[in-house]
C-alpha positions, 0 to 999 in steps of 0.5 A, spaced: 522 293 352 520 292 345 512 295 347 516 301 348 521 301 341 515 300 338 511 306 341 517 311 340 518 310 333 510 309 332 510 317 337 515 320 333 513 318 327 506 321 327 508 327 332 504 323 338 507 323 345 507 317 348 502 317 355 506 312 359 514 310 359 511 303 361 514 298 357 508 293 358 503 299 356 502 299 349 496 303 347 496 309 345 491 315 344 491 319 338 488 327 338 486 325 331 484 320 325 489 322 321 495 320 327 492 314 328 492 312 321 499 314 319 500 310 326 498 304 323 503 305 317 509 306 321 507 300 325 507 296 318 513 299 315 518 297 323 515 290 322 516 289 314 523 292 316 524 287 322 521 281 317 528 283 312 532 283 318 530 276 320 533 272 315 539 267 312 541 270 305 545 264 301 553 266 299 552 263 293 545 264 289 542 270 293 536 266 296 533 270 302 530 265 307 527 267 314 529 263 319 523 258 320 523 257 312 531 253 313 534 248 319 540 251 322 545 244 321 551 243 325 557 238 324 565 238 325 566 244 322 561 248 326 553 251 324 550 252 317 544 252 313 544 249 306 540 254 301 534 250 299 535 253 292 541 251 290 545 247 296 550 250 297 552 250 305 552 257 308 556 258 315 553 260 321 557 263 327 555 261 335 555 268 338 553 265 345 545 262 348 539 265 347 534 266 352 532 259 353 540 256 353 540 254 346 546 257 341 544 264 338 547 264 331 549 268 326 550 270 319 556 275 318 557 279 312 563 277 310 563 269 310 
């Protein structure tokens, strides 16, 4: 599905049609340079946006930090991380299990 995502928003980007609904089909021809070029630069754009999306934010300092960067910790009190910057121990919320089985945590705007 994500092949797929990706595709869509590189086409409608660059005004390109996808040849195929095939999620698992990634390659996309383009009539010209141009198009591909400007495909290359929307992609860039989407995983540059998808890394932002992918991180923990300190409550206390700001500090941004992907979450391979922190360890998530749990205690009594549930999941947290504590921000590497200035240790303030931000809560995280178990929003159920991933894929594997593991918790799939979360950190919500307003904690």
């Amino acid at each position: 599905m994500p092949a797929l995502i990706a595709q869509s928003f590189i086409c409608e980007k660059v005004g390109a049609e996808p040849e195929s609904d095939d999620p698992h089909e990634t390659e996309i021809e383009f009539p010209s340079e141009n198009q591909a070029r400007e495909a290359v630069r929307a992609l860039a754009e989407a995983k540059k946006a998808a890394m932002e999306i992918a991180m923990w934010t300190c409550r206390n300092c700001n500090a941004r930090f992907a979450f391979d960067e922190v360890e998530a910790q749990t205690d009594e009190s549930g999941f947290f991380f504590i921000c590497r910057d200035c240790d303030y121990q931000n809560r995280l919320v178990n929003v159920g299990p991933d894929a594997t089985g593991r918790p799939l945590l979360s950190q919500r705007d307003n904690e």
